[in-house]
PyMOL CGO cylinders between C-alpha atoms (Angstrom):
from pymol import cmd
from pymol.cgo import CYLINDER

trace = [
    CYLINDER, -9.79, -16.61, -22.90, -8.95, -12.80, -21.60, 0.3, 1, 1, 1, 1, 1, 1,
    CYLINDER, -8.95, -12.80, -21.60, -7.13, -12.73, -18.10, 0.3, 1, 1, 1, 1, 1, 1,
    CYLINDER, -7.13, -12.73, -18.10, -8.60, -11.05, -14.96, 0.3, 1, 1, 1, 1, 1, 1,
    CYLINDER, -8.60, -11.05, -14.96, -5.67, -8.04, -16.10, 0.3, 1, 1, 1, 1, 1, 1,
    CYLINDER, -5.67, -8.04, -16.10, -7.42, -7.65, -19.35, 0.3, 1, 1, 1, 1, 1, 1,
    CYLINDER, -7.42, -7.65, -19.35, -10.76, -7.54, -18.28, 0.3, 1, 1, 1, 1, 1, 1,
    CYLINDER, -10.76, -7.54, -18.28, -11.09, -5.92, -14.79, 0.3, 1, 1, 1, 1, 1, 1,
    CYLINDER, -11.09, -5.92, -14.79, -11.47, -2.05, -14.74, 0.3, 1, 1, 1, 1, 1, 1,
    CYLINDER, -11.47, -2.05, -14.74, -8.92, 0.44, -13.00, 0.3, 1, 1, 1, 1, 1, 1,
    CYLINDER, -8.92, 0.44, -13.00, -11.53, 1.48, -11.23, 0.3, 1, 1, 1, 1, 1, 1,
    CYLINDER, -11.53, 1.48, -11.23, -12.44, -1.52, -9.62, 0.3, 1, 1, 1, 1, 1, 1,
    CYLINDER, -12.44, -1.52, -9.62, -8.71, -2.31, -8.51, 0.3, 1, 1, 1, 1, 1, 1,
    CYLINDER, -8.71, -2.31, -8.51, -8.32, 1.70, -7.01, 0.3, 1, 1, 1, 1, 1, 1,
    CYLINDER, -8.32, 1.70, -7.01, -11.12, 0.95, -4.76, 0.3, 1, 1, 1, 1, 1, 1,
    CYLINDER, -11.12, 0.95, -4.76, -9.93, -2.50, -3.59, 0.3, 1, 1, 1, 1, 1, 1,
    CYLINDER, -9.93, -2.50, -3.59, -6.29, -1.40, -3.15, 0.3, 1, 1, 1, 1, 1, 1,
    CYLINDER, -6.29, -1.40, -3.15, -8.24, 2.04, -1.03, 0.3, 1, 1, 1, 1, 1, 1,
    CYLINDER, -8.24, 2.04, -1.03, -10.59, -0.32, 1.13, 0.3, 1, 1, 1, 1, 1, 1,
    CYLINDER, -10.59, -0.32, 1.13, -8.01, -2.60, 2.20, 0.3, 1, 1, 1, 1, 1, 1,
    CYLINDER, -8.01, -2.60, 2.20, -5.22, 0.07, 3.28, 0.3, 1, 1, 1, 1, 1, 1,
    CYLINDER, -5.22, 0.07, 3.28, -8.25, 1.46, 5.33, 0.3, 1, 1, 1, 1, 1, 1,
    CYLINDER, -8.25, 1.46, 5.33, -9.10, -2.54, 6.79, 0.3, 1, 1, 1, 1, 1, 1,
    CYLINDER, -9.10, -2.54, 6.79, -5.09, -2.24, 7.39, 0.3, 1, 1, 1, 1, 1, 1,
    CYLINDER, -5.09, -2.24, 7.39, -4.99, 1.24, 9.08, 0.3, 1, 1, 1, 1, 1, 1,
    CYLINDER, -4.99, 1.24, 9.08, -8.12, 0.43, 11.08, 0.3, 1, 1, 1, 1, 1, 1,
    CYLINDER, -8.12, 0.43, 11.08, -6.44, -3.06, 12.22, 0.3, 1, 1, 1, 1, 1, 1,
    CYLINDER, -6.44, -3.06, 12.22, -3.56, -1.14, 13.50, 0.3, 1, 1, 1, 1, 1, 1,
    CYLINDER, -3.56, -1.14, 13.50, -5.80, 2.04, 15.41, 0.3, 1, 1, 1, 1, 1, 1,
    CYLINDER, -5.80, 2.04, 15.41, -8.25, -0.64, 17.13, 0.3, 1, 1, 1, 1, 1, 1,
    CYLINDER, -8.25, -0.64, 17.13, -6.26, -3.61, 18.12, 0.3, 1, 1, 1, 1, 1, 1,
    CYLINDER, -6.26, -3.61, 18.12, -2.21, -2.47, 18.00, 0.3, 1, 1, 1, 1, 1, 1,
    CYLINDER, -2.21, -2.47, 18.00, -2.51, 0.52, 18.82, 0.3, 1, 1, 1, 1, 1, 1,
    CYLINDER, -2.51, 0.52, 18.82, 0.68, 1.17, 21.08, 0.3, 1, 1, 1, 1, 1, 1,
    CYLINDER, 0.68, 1.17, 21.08, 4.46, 3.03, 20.38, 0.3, 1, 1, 1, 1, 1, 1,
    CYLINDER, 4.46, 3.03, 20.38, 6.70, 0.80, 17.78, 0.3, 1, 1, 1, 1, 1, 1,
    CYLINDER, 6.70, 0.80, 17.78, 3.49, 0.29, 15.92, 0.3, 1, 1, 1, 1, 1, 1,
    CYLINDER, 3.49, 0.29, 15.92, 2.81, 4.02, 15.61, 0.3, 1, 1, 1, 1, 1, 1,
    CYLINDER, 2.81, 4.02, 15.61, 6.01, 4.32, 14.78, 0.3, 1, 1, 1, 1, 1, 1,
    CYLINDER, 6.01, 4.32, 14.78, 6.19, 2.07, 11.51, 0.3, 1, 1, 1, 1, 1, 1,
    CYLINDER, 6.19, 2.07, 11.51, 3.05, 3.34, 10.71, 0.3, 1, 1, 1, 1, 1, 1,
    CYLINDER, 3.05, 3.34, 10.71, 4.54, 7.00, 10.50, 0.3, 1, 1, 1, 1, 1, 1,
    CYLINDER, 4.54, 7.00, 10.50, 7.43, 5.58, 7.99, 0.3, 1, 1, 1, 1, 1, 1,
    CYLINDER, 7.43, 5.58, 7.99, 4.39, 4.36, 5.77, 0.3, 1, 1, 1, 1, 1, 1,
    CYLINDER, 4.39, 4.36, 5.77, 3.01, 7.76, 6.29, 0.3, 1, 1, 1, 1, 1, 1,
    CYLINDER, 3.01, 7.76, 6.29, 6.34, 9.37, 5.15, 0.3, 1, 1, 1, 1, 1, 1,
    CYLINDER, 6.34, 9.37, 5.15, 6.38, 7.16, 1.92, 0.3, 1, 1, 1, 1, 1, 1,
    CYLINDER, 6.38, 7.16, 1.92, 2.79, 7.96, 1.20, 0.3, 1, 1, 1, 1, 1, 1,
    CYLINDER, 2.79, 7.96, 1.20, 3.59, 11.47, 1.65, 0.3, 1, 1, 1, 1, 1, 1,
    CYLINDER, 3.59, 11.47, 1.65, 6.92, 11.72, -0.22, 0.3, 1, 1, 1, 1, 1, 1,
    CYLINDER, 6.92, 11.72, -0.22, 5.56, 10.21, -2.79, 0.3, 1, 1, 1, 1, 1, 1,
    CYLINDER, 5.56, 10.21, -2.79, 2.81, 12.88, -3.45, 0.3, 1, 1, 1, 1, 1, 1,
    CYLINDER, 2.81, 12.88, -3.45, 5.23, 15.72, -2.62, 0.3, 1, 1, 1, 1, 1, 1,
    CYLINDER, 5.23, 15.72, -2.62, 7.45, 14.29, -5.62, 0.3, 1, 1, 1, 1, 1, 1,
    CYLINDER, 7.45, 14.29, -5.62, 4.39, 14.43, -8.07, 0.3, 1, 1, 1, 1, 1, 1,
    CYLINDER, 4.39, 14.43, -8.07, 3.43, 17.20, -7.04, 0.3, 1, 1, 1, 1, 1, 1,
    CYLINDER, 3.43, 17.20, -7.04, 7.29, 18.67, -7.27, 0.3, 1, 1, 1, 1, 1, 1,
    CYLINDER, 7.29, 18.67, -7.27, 7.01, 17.14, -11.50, 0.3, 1, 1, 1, 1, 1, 1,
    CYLINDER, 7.01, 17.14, -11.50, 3.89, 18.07, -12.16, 0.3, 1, 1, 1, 1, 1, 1,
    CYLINDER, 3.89, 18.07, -12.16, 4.39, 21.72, -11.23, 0.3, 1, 1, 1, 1, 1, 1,
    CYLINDER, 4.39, 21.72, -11.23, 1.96, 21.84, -8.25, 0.3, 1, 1, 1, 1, 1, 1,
    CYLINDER, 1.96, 21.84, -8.25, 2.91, 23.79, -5.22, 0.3, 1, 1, 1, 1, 1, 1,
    CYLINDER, 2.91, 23.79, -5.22, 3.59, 22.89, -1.91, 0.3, 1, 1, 1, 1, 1, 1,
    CYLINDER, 3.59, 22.89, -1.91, 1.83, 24.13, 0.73, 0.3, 1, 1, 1, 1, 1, 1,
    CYLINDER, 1.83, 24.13, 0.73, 2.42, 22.34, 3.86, 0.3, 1, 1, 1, 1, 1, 1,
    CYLINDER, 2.42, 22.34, 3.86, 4.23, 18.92, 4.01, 0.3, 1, 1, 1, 1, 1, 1,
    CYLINDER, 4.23, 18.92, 4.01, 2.89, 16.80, 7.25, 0.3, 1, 1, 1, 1, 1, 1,
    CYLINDER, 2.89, 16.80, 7.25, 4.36, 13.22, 8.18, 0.3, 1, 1, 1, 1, 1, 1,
    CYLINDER, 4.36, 13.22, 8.18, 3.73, 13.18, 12.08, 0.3, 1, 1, 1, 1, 1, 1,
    CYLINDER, 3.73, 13.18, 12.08, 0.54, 14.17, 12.93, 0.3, 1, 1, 1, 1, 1, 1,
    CYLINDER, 0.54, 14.17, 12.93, -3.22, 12.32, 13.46, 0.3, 1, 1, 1, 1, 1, 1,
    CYLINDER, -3.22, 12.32, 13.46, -3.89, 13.60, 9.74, 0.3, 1, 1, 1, 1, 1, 1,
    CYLINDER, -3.89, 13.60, 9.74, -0.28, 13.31, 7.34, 0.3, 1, 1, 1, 1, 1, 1,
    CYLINDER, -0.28, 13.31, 7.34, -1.12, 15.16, 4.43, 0.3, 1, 1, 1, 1, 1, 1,
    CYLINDER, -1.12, 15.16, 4.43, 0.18, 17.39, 1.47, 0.3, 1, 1, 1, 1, 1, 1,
    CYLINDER, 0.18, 17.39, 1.47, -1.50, 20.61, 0.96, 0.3, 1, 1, 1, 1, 1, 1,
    CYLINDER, -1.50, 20.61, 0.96, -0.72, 21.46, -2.65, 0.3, 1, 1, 1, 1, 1, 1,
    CYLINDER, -0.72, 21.46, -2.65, -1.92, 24.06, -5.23, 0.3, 1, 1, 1, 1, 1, 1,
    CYLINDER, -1.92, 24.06, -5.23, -3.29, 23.02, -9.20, 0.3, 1, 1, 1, 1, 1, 1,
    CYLINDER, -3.29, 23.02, -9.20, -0.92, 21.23, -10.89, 0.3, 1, 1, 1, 1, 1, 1,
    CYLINDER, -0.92, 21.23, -10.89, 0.24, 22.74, -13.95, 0.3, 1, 1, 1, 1, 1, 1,
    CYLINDER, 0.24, 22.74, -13.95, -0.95, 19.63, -16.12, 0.3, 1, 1, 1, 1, 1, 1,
    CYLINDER, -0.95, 19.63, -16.12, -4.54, 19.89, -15.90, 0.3, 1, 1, 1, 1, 1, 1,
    CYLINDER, -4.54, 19.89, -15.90, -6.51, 16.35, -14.51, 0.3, 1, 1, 1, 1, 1, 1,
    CYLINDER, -6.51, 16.35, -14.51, -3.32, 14.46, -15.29, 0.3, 1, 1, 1, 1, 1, 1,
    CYLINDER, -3.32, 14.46, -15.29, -1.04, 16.09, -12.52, 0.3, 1, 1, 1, 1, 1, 1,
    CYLINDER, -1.04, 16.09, -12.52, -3.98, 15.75, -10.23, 0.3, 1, 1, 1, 1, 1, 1,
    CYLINDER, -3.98, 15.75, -10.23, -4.02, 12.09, -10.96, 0.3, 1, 1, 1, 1, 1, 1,
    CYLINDER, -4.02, 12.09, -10.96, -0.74, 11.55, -11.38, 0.3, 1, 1, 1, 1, 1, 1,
    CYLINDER, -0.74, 11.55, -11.38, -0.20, 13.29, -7.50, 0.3, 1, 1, 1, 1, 1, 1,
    CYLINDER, -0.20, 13.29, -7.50, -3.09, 10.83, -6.06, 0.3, 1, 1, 1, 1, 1, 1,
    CYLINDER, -3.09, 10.83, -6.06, -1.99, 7.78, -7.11, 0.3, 1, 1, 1, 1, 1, 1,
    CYLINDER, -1.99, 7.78, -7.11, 1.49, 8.38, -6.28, 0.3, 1, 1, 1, 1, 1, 1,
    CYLINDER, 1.49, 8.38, -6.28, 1.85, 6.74, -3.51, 0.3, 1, 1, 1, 1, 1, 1,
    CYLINDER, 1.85, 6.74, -3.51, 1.07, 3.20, -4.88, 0.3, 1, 1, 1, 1, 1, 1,
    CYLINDER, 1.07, 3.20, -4.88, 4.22, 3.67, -7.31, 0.3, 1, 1, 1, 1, 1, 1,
    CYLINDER, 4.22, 3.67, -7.31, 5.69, 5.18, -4.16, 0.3, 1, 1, 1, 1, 1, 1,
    CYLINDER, 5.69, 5.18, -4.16, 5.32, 2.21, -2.06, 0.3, 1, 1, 1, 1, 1, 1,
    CYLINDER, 5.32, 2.21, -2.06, 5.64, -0.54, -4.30, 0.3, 1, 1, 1, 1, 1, 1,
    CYLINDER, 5.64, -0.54, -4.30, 9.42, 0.86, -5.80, 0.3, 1, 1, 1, 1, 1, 1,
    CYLINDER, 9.42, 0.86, -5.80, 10.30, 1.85, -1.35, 0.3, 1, 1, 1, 1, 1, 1,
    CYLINDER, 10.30, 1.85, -1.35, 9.75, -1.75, -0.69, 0.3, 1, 1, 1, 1, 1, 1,
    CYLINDER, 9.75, -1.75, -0.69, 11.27, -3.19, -3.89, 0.3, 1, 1, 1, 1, 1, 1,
    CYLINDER, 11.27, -3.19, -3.89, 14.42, -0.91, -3.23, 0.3, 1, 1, 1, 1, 1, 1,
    CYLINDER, 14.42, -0.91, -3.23, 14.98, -2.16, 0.43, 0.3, 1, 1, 1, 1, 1, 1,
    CYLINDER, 14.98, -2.16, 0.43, 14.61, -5.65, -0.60, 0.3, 1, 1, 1, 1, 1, 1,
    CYLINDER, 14.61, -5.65, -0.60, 16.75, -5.78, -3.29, 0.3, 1, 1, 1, 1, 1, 1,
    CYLINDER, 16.75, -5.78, -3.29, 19.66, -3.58, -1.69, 0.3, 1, 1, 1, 1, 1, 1,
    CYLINDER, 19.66, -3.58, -1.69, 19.19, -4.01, 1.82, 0.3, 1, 1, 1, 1, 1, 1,
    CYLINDER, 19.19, -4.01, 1.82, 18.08, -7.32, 2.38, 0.3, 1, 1, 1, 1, 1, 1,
    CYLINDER, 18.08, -7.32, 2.38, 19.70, -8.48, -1.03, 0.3, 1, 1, 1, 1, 1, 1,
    CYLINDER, 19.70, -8.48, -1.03, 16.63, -9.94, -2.92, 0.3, 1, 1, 1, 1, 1, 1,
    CYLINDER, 16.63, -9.94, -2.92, 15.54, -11.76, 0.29, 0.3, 1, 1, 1, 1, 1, 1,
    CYLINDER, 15.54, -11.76, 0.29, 12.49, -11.78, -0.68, 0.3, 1, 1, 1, 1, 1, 1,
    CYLINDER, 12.49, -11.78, -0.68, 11.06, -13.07, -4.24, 0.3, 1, 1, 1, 1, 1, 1,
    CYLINDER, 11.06, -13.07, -4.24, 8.33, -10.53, -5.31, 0.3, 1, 1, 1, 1, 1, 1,
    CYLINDER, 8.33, -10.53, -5.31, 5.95, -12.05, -8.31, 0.3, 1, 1, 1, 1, 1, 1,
    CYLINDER, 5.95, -12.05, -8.31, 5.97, -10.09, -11.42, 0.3, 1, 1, 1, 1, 1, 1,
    CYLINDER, 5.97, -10.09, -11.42, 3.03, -8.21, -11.73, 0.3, 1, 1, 1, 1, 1, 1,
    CYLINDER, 3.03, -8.21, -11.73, 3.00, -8.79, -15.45, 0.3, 1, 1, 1, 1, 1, 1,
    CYLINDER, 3.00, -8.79, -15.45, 2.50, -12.27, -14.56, 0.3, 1, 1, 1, 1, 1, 1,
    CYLINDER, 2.50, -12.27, -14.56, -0.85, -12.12, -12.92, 0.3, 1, 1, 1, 1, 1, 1,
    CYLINDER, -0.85, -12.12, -12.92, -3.67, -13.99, -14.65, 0.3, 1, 1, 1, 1, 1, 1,
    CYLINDER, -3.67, -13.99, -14.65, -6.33, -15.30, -12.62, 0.3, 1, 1, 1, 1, 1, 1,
    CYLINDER, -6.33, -15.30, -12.62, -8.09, -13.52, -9.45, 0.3, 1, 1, 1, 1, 1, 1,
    CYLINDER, -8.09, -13.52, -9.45, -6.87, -16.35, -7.61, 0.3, 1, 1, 1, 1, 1, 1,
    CYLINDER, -6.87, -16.35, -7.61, -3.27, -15.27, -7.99, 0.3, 1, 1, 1, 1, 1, 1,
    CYLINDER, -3.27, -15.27, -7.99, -4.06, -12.34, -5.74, 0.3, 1, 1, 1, 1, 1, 1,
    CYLINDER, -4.06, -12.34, -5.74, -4.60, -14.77, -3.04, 0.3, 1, 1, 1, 1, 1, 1,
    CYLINDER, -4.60, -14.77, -3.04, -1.49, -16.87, -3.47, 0.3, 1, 1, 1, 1, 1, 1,
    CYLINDER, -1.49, -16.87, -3.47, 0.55, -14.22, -3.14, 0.3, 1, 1, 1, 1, 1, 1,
    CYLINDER, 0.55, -14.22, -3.14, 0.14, -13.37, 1.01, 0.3, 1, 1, 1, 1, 1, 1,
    CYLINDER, 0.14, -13.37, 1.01, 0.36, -17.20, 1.46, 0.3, 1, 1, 1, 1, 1, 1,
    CYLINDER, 0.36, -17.20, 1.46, 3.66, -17.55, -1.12, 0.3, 1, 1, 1, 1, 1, 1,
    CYLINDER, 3.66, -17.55, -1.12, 5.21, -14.45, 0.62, 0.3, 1, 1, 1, 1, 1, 1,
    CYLINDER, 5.21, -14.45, 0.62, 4.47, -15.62, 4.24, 0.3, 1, 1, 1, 1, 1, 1,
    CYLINDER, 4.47, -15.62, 4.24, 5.75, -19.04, 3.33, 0.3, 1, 1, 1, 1, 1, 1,
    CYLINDER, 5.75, -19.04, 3.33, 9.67, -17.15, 2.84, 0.3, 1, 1, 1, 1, 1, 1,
    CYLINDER, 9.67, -17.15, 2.84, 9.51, -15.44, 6.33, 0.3, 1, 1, 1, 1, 1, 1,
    CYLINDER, 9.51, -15.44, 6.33, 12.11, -17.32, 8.36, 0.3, 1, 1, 1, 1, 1, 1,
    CYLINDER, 12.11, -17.32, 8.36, 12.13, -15.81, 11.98, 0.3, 1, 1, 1, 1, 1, 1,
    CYLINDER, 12.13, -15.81, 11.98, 15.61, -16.71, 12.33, 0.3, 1, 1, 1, 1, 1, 1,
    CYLINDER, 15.61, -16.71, 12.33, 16.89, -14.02, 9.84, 0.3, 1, 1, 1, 1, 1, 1,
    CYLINDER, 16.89, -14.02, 9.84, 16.77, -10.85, 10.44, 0.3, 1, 1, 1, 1, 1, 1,
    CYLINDER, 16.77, -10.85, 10.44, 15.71, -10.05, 7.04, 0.3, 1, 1, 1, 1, 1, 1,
    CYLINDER, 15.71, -10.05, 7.04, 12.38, -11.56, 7.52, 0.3, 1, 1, 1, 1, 1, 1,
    CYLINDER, 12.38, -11.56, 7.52, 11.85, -9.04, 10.11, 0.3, 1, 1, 1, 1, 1, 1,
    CYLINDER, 11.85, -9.04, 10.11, 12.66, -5.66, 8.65, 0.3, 1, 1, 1, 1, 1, 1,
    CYLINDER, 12.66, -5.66, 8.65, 10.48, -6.66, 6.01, 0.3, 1, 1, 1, 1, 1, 1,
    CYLINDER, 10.48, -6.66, 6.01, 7.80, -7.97, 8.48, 0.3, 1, 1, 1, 1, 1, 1,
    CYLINDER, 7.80, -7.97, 8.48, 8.10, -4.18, 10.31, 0.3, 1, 1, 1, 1, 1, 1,
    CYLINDER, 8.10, -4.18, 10.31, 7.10, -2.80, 7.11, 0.3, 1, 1, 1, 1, 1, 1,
    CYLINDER, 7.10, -2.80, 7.11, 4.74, -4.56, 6.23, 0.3, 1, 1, 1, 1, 1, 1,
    CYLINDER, 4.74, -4.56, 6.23, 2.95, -3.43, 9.61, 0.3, 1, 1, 1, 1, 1, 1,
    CYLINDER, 2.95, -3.43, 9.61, 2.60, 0.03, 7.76, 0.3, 1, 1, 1, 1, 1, 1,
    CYLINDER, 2.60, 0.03, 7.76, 1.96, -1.08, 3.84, 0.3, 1, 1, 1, 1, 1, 1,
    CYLINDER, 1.96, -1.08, 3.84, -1.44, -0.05, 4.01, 0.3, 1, 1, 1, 1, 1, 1,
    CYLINDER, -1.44, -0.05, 4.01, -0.72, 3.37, 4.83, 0.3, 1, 1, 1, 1, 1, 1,
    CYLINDER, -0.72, 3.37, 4.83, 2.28, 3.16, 2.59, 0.3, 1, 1, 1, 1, 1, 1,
    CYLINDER, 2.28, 3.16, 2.59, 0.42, 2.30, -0.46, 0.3, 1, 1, 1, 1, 1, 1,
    CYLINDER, 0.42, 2.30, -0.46, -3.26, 2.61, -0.46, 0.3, 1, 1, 1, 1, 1, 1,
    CYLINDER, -3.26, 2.61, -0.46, -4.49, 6.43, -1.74, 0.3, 1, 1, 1, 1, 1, 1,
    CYLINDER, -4.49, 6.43, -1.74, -6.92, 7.79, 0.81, 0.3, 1, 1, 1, 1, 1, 1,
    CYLINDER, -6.92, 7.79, 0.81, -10.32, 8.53, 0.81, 0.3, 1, 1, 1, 1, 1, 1,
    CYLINDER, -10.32, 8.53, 0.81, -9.24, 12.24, 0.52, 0.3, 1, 1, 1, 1, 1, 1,
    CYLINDER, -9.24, 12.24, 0.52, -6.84, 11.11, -2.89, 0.3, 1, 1, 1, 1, 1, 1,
    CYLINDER, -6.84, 11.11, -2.89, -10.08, 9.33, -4.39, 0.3, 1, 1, 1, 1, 1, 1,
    CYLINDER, -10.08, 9.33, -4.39, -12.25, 12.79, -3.29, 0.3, 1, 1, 1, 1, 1, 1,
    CYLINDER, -12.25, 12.79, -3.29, -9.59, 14.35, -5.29, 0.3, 1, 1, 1, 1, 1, 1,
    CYLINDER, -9.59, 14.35, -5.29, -10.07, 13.00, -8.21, 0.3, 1, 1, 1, 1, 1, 1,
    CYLINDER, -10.07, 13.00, -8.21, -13.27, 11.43, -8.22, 0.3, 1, 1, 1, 1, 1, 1,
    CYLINDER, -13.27, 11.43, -8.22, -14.59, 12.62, -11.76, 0.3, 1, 1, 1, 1, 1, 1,
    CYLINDER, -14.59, 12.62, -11.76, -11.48, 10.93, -13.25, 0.3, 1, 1, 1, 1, 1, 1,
    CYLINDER, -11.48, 10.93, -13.25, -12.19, 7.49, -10.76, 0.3, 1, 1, 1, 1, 1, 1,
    CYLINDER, -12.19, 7.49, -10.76, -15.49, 7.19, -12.26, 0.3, 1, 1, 1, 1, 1, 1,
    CYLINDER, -15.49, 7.19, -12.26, -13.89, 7.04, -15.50, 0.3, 1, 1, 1, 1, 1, 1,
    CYLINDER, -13.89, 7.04, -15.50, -11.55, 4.52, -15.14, 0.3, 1, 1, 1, 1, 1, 1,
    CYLINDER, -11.55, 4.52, -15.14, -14.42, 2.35, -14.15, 0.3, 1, 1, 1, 1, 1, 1,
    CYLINDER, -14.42, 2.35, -14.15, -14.47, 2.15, -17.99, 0.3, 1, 1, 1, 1, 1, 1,
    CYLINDER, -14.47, 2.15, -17.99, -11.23, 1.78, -18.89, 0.3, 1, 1, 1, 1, 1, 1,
    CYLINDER, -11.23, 1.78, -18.89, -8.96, -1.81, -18.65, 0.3, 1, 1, 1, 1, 1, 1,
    CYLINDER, -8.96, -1.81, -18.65, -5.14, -1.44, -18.78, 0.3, 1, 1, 1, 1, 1, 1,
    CYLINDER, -5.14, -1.44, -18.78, -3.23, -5.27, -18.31, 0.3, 1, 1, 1, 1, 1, 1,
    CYLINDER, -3.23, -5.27, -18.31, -0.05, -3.13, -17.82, 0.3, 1, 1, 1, 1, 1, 1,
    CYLINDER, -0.05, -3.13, -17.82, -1.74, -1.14, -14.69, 0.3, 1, 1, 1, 1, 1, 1,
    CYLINDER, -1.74, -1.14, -14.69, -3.88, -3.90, -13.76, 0.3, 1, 1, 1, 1, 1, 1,
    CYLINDER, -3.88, -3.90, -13.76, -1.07, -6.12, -12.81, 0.3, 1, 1, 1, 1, 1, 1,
    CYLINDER, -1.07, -6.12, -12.81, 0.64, -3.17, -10.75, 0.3, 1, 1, 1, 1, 1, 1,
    CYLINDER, 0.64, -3.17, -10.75, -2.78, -2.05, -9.16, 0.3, 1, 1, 1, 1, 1, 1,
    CYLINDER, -2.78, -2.05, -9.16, -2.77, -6.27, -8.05, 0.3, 1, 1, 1, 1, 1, 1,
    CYLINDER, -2.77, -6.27, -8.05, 0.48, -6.35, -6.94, 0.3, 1, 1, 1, 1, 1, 1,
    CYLINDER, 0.48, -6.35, -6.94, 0.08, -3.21, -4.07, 0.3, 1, 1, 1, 1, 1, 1,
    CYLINDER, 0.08, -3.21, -4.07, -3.26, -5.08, -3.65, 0.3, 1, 1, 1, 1, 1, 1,
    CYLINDER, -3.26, -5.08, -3.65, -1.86, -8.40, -2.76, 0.3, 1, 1, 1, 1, 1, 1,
    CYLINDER, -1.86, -8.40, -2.76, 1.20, -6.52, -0.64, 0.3, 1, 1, 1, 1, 1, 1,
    CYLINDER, 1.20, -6.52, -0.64, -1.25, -4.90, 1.94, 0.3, 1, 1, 1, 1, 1, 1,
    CYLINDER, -1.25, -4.90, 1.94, -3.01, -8.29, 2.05, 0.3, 1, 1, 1, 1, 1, 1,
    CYLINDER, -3.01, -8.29, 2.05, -0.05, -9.53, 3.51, 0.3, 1, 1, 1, 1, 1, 1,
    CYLINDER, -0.05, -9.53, 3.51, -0.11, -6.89, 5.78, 0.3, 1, 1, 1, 1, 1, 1,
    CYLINDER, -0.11, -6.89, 5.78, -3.49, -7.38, 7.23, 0.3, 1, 1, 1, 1, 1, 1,
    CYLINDER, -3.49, -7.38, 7.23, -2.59, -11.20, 7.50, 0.3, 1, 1, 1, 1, 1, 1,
    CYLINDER, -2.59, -11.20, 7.50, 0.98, -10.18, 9.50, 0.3, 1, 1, 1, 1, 1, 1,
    CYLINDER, 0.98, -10.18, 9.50, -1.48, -7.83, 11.22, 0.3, 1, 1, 1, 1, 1, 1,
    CYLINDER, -1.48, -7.83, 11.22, -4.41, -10.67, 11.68, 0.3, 1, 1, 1, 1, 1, 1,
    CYLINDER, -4.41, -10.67, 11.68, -1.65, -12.93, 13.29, 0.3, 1, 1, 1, 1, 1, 1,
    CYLINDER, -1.65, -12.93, 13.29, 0.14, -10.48, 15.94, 0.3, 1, 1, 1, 1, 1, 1,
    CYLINDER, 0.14, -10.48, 15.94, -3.70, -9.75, 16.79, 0.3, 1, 1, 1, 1, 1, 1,
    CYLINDER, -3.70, -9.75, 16.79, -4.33, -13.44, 17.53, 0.3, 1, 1, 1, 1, 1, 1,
    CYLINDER, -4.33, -13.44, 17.53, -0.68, -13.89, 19.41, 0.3, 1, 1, 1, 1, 1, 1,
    CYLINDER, -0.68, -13.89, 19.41, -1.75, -11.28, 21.72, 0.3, 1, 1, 1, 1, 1, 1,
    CYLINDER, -1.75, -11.28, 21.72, -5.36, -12.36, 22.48, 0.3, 1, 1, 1, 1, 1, 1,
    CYLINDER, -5.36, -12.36, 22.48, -4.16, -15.82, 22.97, 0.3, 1, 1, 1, 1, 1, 1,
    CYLINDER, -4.16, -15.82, 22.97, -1.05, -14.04, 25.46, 0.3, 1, 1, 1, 1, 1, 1,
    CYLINDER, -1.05, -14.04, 25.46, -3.48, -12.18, 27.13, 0.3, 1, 1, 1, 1, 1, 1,
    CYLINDER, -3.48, -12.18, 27.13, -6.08, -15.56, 27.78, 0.3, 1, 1, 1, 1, 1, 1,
    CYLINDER, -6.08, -15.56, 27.78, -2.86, -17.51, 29.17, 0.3, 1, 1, 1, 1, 1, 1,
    CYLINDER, -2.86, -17.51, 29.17, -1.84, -14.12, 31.03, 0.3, 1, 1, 1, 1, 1, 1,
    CYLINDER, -1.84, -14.12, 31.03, -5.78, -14.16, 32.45, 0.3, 1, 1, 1, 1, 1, 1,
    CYLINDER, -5.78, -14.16, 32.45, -5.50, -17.48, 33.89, 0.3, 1, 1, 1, 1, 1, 1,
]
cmd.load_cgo(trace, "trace")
């Protein structure tokens, strides 16, 4: 029997992982919108930018303008000097990006707090819902480990899901990887998938907390 890695396309898994850092972002606009949550959402910003500039830095593409703290963050690049790879390689960056930040700070700040799933591991669809639940389950809110990395996960989905702009980049090479099946980048493209699901469930319960504040506030 083939496993979901072997049989599901990239494409498939580039528009999941795009759709729900856009759920995440829009979470964060409509119902937490106020300062220390604009704030982590500008680190995930700075990761998702950094990450392009350095692709775009490898790949011979020049910088134009280099944005973190603004409405719109963005890179403004020229052609890279590897034709359609450097382009891709430059969009997608920030889903490496993000997924090696928040590996770093766990393992050598918070000292392997946390224990991440291999990605090489996954096998069944399922597994992509077990992982929010099986990361949640580690948060103890009487370390403070458990809230750096609950911080930054406020901001994953602007950490590591491309934009619409990355996939309007690139969009001849997206439709082809809806015909192409990699287990190796299958498992990554799950694991930044399942990571800003447990962002939109941190975000889903601070959203709650407050309405139910608010209700109790109200009388």
């Amino acid at each position: 029997m083939k496993t979901v890695r072997a049989m599901i396309n990239l494409g498939i898994i580039i528009v999941l992982i795009t759709a729900a850092g856009f759920a995440s972002n829009a979470l964060n606009w409509r119902y937490l919108n106020f300062g220390v949550i604009r704030f982590l959402y500008y680190i995930g910003a700075f990761v998702h930018e950094t990450s392009h500039a350095v692709l775009c830095v490898v790949t011979g593409a020049k910088i134009e303008e280099f944005t973190v703290f603004s409405s719109q963050p963005r890179v403004v690049h020229r052609k890279s000097k590897l034709p359609v790879l450097g382009e891709v390689l430059i969009s997608f960056a920030p889903i490496a990006g993000g997924l090696l930040f928040l590996f770093f700070v766990n393992r050598y700040l918070l000292g392997n707090y946390f224990v991440l799933p291999q990605f090489s591991g996954w096998q069944h669809w399922r597994d992509l819902f077990i992982l929010p639940l099986r990361f949640l389950l580690q948060i103890n809110l009487f370390q403070w480990q458990s809230w750096v990395m609950i911080f930054l996960f406020f901001n994953a989905g602007a950490m590591i899901g491309p934009s619409p702009q990355d996939l309007k980049n690139i969009w001849p090479v997206l439709i082809v990887l809806f015909f192409v099946t990699s287990a190796f980048f299958a498992g990554l493209g799950f694991m930044a998938l399942g990571l800003i699901l447990v962002n939109i469930a941190i975000q889903i319960v601070l959203i709650a907390i407050l309405k139910i504040a608010r209700l109790v506030a109200g009388g």
